[in-house]
C-alpha positions in Angstrom: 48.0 70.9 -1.0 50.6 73.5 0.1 53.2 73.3 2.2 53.3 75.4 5.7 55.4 76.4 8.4 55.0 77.5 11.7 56.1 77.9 15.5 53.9 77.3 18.2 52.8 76.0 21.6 51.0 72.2 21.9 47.8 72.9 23.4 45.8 69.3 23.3 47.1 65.9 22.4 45.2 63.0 21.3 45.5 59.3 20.4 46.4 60.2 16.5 47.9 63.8 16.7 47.7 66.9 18.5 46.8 71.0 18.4 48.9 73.8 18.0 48.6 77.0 18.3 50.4 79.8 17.0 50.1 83.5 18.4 51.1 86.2 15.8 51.4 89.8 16.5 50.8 92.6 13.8 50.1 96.3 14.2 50.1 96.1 18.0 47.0 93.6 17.7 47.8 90.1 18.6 46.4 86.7 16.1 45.6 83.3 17.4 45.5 80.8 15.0 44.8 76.7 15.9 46.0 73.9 13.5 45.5 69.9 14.3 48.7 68.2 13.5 47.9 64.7 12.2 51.3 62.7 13.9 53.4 61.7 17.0 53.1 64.0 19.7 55.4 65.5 22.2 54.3 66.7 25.3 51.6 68.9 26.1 52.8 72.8 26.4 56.1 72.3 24.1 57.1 74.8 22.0 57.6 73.3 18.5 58.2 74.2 14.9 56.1 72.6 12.2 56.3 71.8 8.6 53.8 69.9 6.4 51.0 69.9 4.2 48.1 72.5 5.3 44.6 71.1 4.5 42.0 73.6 4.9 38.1 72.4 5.9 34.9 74.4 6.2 33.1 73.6 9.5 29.5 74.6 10.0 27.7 74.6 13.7 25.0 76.5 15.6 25.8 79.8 17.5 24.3 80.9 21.0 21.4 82.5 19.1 20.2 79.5 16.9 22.1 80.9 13.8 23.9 78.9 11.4 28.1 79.7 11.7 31.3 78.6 9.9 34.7 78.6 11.0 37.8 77.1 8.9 40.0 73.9 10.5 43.6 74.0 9.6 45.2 70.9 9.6 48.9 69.2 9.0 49.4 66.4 7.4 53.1 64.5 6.9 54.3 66.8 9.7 58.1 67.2 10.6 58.1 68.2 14.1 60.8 70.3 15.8 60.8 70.9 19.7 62.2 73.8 20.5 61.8 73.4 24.5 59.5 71.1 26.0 57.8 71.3 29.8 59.6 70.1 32.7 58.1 66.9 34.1 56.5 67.5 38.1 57.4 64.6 40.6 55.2 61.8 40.7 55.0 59.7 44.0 55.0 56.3 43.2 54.5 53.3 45.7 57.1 51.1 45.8 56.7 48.2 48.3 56.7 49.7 51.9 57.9 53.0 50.9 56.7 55.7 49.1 59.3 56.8 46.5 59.3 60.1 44.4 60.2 59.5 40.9 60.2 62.3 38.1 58.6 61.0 34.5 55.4 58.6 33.6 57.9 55.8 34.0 57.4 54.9 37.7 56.5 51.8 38.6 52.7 50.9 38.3 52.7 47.7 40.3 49.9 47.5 43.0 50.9 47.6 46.4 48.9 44.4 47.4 
């Protein structure tokens, strides 16, 4: 396997890693590349910088008009993950006895309110 680098957005995470993709831009026409990152996963719509081992699959499906079609999956494994910036977190209201209270994060509390 070779080793890779790149910079891009997180678009999708998942229970065992997460997608990235990378936008490139060459002669005025612009590139869109996807790579599954096989790892821990910051938050969705970070901008990151990753380095790892590319591993590079053949992937055959059915197009629109009953033909046969291939595409290439790029995936990372052993990743080392850099987040350059990561999204800012929206308030969530949480219930907290007889009061609603706004907290910001996924750590508000979760107990029911009966």
């Amino acid at each position: 396997m070779s080793r890779i680098r790149f910079e891009g957005t997180v678009t999708r995470v998942f229970s065992k890693g997460f997608d990235v993709l990378e936008v490139r831009e060459h002669q005025g026409r612009q590139f869109k590349q996807k790579f599954t990152v096989w790892g821990d996963a910051p938050a969705q719509g970070s901008q990151v910088i990753v380095e790892g081992l590319l591993s590079l699959s053949v992937d055959e499906w059915t197009g629109r008009e009953g033909d046969t079609r291939h595409s290439v999956k790029a995936s990372v494994n052993q990743p080392n993950v850099t987040v350059q910036s990561a999204p800012e977190q929206q308030p969530v209201e949480a219930w907290n006895g007889d009061q609603g209270v706004t907290v910001t994060g996924p750590e508000w509390n979760a107990e029911a309110p009966f």
